[in-house]
N, C-alpha and C positions, 0 to 999 in steps of 0.2 A: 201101639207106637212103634215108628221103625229103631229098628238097632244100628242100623247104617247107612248113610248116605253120600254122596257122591256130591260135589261141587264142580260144575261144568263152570267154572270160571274164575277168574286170576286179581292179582290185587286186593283194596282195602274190601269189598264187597263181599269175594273170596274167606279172609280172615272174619268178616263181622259173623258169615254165617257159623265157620268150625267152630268157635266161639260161643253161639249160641246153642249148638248141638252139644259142646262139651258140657256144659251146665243143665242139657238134658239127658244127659249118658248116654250118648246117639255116638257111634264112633262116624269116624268122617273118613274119605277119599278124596285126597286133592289130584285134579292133572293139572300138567303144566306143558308149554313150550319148552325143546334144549333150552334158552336165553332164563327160563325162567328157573332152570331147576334148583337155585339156590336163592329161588324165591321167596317169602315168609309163610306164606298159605300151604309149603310143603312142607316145612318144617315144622309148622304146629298143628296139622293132620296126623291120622293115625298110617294111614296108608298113602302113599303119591305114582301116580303111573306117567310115563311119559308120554303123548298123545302124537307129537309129530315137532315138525321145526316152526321156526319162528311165524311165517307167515299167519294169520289168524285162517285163515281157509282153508290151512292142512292141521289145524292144529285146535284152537278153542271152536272153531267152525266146522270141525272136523265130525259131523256126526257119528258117523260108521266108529271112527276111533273111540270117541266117548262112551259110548253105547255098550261097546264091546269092554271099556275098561270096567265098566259097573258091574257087567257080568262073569267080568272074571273075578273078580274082585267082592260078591253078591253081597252089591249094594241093591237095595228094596227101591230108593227113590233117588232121584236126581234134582237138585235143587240148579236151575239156572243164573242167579242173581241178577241182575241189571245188562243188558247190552246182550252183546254176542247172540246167545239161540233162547233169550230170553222169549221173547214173543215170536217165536218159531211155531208154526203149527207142525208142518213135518215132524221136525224132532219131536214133539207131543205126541204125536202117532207113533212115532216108531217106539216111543217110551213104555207106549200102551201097550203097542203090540208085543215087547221082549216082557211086559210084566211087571215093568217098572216103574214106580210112580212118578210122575211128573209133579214139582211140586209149584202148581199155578193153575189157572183153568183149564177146560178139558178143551180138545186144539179145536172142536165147532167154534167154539165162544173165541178163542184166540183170533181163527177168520174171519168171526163176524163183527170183531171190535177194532182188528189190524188193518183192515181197510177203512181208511177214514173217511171215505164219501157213504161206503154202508153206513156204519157205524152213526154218521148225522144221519141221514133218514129214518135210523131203529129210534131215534133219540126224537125225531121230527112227531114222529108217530105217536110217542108215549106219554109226548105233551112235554118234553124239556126243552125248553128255549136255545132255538140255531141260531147261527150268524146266518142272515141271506147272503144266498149263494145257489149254487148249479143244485139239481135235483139227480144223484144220481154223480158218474164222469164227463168229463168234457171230450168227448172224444176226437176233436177237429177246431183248427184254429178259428176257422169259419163264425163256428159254435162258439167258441173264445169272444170271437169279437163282438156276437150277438149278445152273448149275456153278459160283458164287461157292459157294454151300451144300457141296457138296464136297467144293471145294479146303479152305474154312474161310478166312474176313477175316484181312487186309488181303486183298484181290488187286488187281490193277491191268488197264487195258482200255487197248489199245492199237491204234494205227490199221496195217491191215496196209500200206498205202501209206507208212507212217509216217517221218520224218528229222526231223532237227533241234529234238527234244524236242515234235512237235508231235502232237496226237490223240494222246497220253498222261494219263491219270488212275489217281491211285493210289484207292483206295474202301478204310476203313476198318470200316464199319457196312453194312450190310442200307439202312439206307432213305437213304446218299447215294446208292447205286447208279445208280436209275436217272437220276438228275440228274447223274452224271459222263458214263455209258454216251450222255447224248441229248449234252451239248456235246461232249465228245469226239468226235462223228460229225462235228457239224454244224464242228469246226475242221476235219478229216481232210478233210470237202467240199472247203472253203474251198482247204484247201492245195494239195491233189492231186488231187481231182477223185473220191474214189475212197471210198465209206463202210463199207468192208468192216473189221469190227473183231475181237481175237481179245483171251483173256484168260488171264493168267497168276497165278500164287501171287506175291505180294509177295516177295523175298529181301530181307529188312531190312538195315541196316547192312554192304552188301556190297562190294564194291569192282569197280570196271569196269575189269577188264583186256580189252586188246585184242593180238592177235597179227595186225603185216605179212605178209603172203603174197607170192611174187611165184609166176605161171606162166606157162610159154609154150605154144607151140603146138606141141612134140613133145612133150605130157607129162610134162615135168619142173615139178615146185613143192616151191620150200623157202620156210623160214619163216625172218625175221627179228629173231625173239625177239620178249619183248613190252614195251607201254605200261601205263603205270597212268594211267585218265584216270577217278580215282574222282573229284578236287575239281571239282564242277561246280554250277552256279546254275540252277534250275527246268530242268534235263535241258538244260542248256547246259555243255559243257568251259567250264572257267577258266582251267587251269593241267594240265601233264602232264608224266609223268615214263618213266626208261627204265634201268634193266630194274623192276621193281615189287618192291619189297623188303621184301614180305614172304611173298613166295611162296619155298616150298623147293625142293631142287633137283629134286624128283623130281615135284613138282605143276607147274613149268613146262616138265618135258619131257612131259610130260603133256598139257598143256593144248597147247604148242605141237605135236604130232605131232596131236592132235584137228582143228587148225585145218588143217593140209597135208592131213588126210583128207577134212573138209570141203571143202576146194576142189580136191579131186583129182575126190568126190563130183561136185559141182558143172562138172567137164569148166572148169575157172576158167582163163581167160590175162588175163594183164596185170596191177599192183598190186592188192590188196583188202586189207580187214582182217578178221580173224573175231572179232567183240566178244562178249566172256565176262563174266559174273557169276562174280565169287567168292566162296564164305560162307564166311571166315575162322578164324570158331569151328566150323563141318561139316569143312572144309578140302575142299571139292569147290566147281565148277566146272561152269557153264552157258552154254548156245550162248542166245546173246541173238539176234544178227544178223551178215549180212557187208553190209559196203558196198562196193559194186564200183566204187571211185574210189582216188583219191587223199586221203590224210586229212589237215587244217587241219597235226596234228602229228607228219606223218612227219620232219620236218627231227631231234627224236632220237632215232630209229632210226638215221638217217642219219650222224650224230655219235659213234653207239657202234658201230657196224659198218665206217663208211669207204665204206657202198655207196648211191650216186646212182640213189636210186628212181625219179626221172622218166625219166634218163637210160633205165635199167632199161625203163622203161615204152615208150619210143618205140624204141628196140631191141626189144624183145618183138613190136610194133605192126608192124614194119617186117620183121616176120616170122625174126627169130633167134634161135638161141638163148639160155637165160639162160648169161650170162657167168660165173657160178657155180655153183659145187654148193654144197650143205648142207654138207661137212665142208669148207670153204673161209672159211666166215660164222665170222667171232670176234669176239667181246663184247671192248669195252675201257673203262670207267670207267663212269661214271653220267651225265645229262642229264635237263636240266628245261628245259619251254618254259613261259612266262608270254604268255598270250593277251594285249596290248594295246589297250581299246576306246576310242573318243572318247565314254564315257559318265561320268555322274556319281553314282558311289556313294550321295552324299547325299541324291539324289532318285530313290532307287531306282531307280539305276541311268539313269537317262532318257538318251536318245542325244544326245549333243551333239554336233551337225556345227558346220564353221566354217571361219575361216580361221585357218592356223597362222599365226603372228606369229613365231615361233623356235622351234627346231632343233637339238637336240643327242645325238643317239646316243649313248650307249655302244660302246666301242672300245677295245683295248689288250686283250694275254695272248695269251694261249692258249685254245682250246674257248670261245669267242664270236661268236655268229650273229646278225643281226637280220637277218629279213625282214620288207619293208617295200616302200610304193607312195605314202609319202607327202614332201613336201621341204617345206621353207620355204619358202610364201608361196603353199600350195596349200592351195584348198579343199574339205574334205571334202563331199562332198553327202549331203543327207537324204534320200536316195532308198534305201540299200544297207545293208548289217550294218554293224553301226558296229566293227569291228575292222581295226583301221589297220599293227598291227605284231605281229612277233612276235620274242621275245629268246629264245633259244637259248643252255647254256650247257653244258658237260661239261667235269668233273672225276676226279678220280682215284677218288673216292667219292661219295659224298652227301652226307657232309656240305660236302668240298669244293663240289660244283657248288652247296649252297643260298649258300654263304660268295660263290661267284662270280656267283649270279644278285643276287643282293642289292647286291650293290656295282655291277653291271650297272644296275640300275634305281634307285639313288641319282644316277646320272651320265644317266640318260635325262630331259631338262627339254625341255617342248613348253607353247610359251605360246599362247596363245588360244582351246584348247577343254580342256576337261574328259576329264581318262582314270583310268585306273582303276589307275593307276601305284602310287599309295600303299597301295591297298588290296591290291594283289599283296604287296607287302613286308611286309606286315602278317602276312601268310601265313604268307610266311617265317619271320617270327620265333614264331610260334605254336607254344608248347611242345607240341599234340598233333600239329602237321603236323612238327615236325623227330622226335618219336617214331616217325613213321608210323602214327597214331593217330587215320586218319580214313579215311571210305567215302565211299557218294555222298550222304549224308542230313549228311554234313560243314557247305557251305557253307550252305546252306538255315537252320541254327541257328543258326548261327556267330553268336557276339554280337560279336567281334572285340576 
């Protein structure tokens, strides 16, 4: 096991991991931004190095920085958490090459699962159900307009670099095509460096289930049932739920033996998820993407299983076996996360950083979690995602856990910036979200 590791990354994801290392007697390294250094994930690390200034590209993106702090510092592994150089393959090499372990898969598997048009063909091959769409990138509008004809409108054009809803366009008609297909490229630039695009058939009104993976490195991977992370705003999660309740029993073992195949496929060690499309009214079920990280909402997986994913992760990392087998994994209640952002609904959404002025969590019961990197009389900086917390809650069903997240976030009061508190609860109360009577084209209408 290692003695020290290193966290390449800031906020609540930051804190959940030192966290998890503390209670393995793993001492920790936080870096941070100047803006961040009286951040929480420094102060509850054993060790904090300063990496550069606020910008994320001289700083959490900052390889060369990072790299060098672990080895001044000889830390053994680098844990990436979500975002930033999470699904980095360079920085996986370079990890390799200084000696360090990378705590995720090894960067071939990262390349071959980070581009999403590979990634559908490896998955085409192995027998796990695609969306129709391009074989392969689209490399010309030409091509574009040949296989939108095809497939037949809506389809949508996606960046094979692609995360975080970005280099994504849906195309309805023939002539917004090419004006989706050229900014689409030109964000996918932007973001990732990388204009390689592929295109798929629209699945309307579908729901985004995702299924946990874990593997290690003798070939063992089970799956830790799945996520429903359909409510989501312009291909942004809002809110997520655990197990997805309106899959049957025989379309989630399904779906989840598809995903163990896929990452068996894939040669996969460490956490991932394999995100699925489901068409409700077809009642089938497609491979969208894995992401080879850790996900913002594994915390309820975590909460209906009883099993500590990071933990999982740096044991795996560290070279052991998984601690479990598949017929050991038992489902118990239901669980909803509520993303918390410092944004303001009213102005669509706009990021509001600040300084908190007060402070009051949510607390008390049973099956209640908040993670969180923020306190009283900290302020948030306009540099980063503006998601500050996240409330976690499991109950004996679902209807309990909405009655428990609800009353959770009546009791969550944060004075000086703008969040998106009330509009979560709003959710809640929404006769077609307590029916389960909503996909991902949900929030996007949603008149509230």
């Amino acid at each position: 096991m290692f003695d020290k590791i290193l966290i390449a990354n800031r906020g609540e994801i930051a804190v959940r991991i030192i966290r998890a290392c503390r209670e393995m007697g793993i001492k920790t390294v936080a870096v941070f931004s100047e803006p961040d250094r009286e951040a929480l994930h420094t102060q509850l690390a054993d060790e904090a190095v300063c990496i550069g200034p606020a910008k994320a590209g001289d700083s959490y993106l900052n390889m060369n920085n990072i790299i060098s702090a672990a080895v001044e510092k000889k830390a053994q592994a680098i844990h990436p958490g979500f975002g930033f150089l999470s699904e980095n393959s360079t920085f996986a090499s370079m990890c390799e090459e200084c000696n360090i372990k990378f705590i995720g898969p090894d960067a071939s598997v990262i390349d071959a699962l980070g581009n999403k048009s590979n990634a559908r063909e490896m998955m085409k091959k192995a027998g796990v159900p695609v969306i129709p769409g391009s074989d392969g990138t689209v490399d010309s509008i030409e091509a574009a307009y040949e296989l939108a004809d095809s497939l037949g409108y809506p389809v949508i054009v996606k960046a094979s670099a692609g995360g975080g809803g970005k280099g994504i366009r849906i195309v309805r008609k023939k002539e917004e095509l090419a004006d989706a297909f050229e900014s689409a490229k030109s964000e996918t630039i932007a973001a990732f460096g990388d204009d390689k695009m592929y295109m798929e058939k629209l699945v309307e009104k579908a729901k985004h289930v995702e299924v946990q993976i874990l593997g290690d490195s003798f070939g063992n991977v089970i799956h830790l049932g799945e996520r429903d992370c359909s409510l989501q705003r312009k291909n942004q999660k809002f809110l997520e739920e655990a197990p997805c309740a309106v899959l049957s029993d025989e379309i989630r073992e399904k779906m989840c033996e598809s995903a163990v195949l896929a990452a068996k496929t894939a040669g996969y060690q460490s956490a991932g998820t394999i995100e699925f499309l489901y068409d409700d009214i077809e009642k089938k079920y497609y491979f969208m993407e894995m992401n080879t990280r850790i996900q913002v909402e594994h915390p309820i997986t975590e909460m209906i299983t009883g099993i500590d994913i990071v933990k999982e992760q740096i044991k795996i990392a560290s070279g052991e076996k998984l601690s479990i087998a598949q017929d050991q994994v038992k489902f118990n209640g239901h669980a909803i996360e509520c993303r918390i952002n410092a944004e303001n609904p009213d102005k669509n959404f706009a990021p509001c950083p600040g300084l908190i002025d007060y402070l009051l969590l949510p607390s008390g019961g049973l099956g209640l979690r908040i993670d969180t990197a923020v306190y009283e009389g900290y302020e948030i900086p306009p540099f980063y995602d503006s998601m500050i917390a996240k409330v976690i809650v499991c109950g004996k069903d679902r209807a309990e856990a909405i009655s428990k997240m609800s009353r959770a976030l009546y009791e969550f009061i944060i004075d000086g910036v703008s969040t998106n508190i009330e509009f979560q609860n709003k959710i809640l109360h929404d006769e077609n979200y307590i029916k389960g009577n909503y996909n991902t084209s949900f929030l996007d209408e949603w008149k509230g």
